[in-house]
N, C-alpha and C positions, 0 to 999 in steps of 0.2 A: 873611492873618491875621498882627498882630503874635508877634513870639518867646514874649512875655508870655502872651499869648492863647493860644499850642499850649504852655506851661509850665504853664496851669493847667486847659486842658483836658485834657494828659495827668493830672496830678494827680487831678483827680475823678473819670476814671476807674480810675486806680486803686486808687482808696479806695472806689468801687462796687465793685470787685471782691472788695478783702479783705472788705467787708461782707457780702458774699453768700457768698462762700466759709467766713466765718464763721457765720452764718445756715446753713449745710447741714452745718456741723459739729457746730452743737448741735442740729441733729433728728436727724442719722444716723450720729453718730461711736462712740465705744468702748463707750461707757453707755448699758448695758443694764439700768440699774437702773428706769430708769422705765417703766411699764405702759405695754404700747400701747394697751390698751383706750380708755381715753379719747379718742385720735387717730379708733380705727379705729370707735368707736360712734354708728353712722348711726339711732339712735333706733329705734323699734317696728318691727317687720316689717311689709310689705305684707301678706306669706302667712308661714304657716310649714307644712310638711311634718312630718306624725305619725304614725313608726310603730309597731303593735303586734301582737298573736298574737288572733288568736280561741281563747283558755284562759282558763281559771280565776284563774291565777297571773297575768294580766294584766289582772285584776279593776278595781285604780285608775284603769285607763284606759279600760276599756272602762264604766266610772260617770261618768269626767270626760268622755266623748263622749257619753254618752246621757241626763243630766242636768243638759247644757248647763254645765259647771262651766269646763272650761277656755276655752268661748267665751266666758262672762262675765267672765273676769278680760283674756281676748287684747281686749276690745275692738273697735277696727276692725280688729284682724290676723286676715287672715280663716284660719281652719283645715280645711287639708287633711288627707283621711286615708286609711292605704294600711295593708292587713292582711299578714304573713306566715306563711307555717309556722314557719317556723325562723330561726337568727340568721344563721347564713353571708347567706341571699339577702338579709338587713334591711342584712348588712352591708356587702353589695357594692351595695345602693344611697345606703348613707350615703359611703361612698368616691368613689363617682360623682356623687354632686351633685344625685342626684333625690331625698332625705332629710334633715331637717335634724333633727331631732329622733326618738328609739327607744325605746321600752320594750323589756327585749332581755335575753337569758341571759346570765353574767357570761363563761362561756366566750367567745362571737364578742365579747362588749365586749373582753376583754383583745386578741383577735383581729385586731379593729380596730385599736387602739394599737397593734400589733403592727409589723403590716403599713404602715401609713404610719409606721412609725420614729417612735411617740410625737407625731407631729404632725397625725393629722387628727382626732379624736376627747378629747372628756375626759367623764369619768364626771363627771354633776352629783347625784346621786340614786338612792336606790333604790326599789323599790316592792314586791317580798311575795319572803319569806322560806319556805323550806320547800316542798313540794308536789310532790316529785316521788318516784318508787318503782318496784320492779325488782318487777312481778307476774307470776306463771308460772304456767303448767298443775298442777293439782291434784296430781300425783305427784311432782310436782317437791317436794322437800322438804328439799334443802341445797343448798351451793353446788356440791359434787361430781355431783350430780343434773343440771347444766347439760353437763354432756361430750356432744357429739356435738348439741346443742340450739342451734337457733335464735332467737335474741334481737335485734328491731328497738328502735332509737335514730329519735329521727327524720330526722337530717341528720348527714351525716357532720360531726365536728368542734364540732357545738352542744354545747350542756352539759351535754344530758343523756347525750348520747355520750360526752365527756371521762370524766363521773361514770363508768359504766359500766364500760369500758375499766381506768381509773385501777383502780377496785374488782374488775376481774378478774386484771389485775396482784397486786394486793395477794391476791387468793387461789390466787396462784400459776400461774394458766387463761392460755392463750393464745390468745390471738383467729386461726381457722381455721377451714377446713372438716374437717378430722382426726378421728379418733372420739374422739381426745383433747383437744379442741380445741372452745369455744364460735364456732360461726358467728357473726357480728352483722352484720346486716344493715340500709341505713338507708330508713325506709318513711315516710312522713306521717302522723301522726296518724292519722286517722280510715281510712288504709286498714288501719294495724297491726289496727286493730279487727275490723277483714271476716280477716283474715289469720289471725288468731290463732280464729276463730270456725273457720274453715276447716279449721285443723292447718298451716295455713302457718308460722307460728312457734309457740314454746310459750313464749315473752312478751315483755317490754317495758319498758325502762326510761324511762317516763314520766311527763310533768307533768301536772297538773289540767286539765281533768275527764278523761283520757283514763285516765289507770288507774285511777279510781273507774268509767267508763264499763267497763275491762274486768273488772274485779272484781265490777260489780252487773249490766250485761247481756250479760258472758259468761263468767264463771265462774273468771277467775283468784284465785287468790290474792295475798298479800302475802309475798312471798320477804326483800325490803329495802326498809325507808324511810329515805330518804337521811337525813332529820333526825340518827337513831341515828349517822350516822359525823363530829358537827360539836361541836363544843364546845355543849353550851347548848342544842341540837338545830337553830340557827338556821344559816344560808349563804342566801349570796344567790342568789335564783334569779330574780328580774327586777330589771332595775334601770334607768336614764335614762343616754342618752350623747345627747350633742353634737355636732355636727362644730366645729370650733373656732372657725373662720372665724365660723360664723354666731353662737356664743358671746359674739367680741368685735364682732360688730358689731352684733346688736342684743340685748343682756343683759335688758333690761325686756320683750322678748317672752318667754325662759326663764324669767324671775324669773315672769311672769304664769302659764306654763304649770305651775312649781312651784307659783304658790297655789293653782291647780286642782288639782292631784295632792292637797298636804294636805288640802285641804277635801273631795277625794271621798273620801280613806281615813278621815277624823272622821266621815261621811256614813257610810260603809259600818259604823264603829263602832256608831256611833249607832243606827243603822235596820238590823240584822241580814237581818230578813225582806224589808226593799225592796230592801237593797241585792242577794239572790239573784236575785230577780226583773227587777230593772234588769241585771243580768248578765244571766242567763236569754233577756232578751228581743233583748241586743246580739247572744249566740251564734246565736238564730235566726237576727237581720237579716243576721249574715255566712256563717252555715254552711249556712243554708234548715233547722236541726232545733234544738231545743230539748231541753236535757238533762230525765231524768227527777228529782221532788222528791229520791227517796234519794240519785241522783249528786252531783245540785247540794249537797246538807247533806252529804256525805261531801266532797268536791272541797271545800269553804269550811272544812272541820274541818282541812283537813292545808296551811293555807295562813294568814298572819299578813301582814295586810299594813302596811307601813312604810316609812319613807323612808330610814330605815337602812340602808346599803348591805353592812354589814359590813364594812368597808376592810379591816380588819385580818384576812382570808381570801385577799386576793385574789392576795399572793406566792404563799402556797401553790397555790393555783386556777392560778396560770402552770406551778406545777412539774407540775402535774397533767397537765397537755396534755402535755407531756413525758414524761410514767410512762404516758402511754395511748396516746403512739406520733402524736399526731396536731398536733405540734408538734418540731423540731429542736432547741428549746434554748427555757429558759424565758423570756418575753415579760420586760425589765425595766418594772416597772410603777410606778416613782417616779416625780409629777408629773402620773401619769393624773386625780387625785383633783382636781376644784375645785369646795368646797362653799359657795364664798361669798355666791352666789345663794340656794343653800338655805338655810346657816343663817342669813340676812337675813330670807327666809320667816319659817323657825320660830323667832328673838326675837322678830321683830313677835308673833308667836301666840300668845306665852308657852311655848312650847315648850323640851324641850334640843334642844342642837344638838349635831352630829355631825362627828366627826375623822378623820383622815386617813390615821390609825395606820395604816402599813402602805404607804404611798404615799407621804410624804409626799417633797418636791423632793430632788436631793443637796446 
């Protein structure tokens, strides 16, 4: 080869070079201004994974599954779906990879953000407000009345645990076995029922239907409804998370699973008496029992459902885990919030949309 000829075949390649090396400085260098979403969005999902509680408070979802609402907006994405008791075990499978999508207490949600250090989960949504309550044994009749008393939460660290704890804190009670001392103990739903029938506990701070379940077929009282300790009487008690991952890579399957959600809480607006019965009839398919008329119309009275997450509780809701002992230091929850899919929904709808207050990036 002439001089000429290795003169300009070194040349070209080094101007491949800087070109490429320029080329991977503008997709991977300093600037982190631009969204990866676009990159990372591989269009609709094959499948998506959906999970929820057989409860009352998880009404929107258990309508968008049995009135065919979120399959009609998913399309060809075919939906799976997996029920839990409580949030911890929703949340150990959205961390694991068997979960893409949760209807879920706001405690294990902040829980989740927690624990993957802000990166595996984002809050897209919320879905009903209200519906949980501290019912006791008929002599029970203040909060001092609890000393030496048995009180089941359902899972350690779920929200209705945090609630609980935080609230016994606040009245000064420390959680033990001491005759000075409220026991609390964590039981499943539906056994606290047998339990509390029993004299196994003498009550329960629980969500819908389970404390209208022990209120009308076993004889608790209403000691506390959480509503009374929130501004407005509203907090979030289910809400929609994410795993992020599947957030940025396929957006148009959440966005579809939001239209499903609004359109089944308008439905549930709309149709009072259908929507009990389309609940009604999901509790059976998962629990093998069907609530009585007075549960079911007491359980839907103490519950609002909406897509409003209430953002603006959810600092505090970190501190709370912390004041109930079942957290080391409060979750920083700036950047959990992304309602862009949502509020895209609710313009299309004519709806308002909802903010971040309280979340929002640093």
């Amino acid at each position: 080869m002439s001089s000429n000829r290795r003169i300009l075949a070194t040349s070209l390649a080094v101007l491949t070079t800087f070109a490429t090396l320029a080329g991977c400085s503008r997709a991977g260098g300093d600037d982190t201004s631009a969204a990866p979403a676009a990159s990372d969005d591989k269009g609709p999902a094959a499948e998506v994974r959906l999970g929820y509680f057989p409860n009352v408070t998880h009404a929107a979802a258990l309508i968008g599954v049995d009135k065919g609402l979120f399959a009609k907006e998913l399309g060809s994405t075919k939906l799976t779906t997996q029920t839990f008791n409580a949030g911890p075990d929703e949340v150990n499978a959205l961390l694991g990879g068997s979960l893409d999508v949760a209807f879920i207490g706001s405690g294990p949600a902040i829980n989740a953000y927690a624990k993957s250090k802000g990166e595996a989960v984002r809050l897209v949504a919320g879905a009903t407000s209200g519906g949980a309550q501290l019912v006791v044994k008929s002599d029970i009749n203040s909060a001092a009345d609890l000393k030496g008393k048995t009180i089941s939460t359902p899972q350690l660290a779920n929200t209705q645990d945090v609630s609980f704890k935080k609230w016994l804190v606040d009245q000064k009670f420390a959680v033990g076995s001491a005759p000075d001392q409220v026991n609390v103990t964590n039981t499943e739903n539906a056994a606290s029922l047998d339990l509390f029938k029993q004299g196994g506990i003498q009550g329960a701070w629980a969500p819908e239907p389970w404390s209208s379940r022990l209120v009308i077929d076993a004889g608790a009282k209403v000691l506390v409804d959480e509503k009374t300790l929130w501004d407005q009487g509203k907090f979030p008690t289910t809400v929609i998370i994410v795993r992020t991952q599947f957030l940025k890579e396929h957006p148009q399957t959440v966005e579809a699973l939001l239209k499903g959600e609004v359109a089944a809480i308008d439905w549930a607006v709309n149709n009072k008496a259908e929507a009990k019965t389309a609940v009604n009839e999901s509790l059976k398919k998962l629990t093998s029992k069907a609530l009585g008329e007075p549960v079911l119309d007491r359980a839907f009275e103490n519950i609002e459902l909406t897509v409003d997450p209430q953002a603006k509780h959810f600092p505090q809701l970190a501190k709370d885990a912390v004041t109930a002992g079942v957290a080391k230091e409060a979750a920083d929850v700036t950047g959990f919030a992304d309602f862009t899919l949502l509020n895209k929904v609710l313009s299309a709808a004519g709806k308002p949309t909802v903010d971040t207050a309280g979340l929002d990036k640093k």
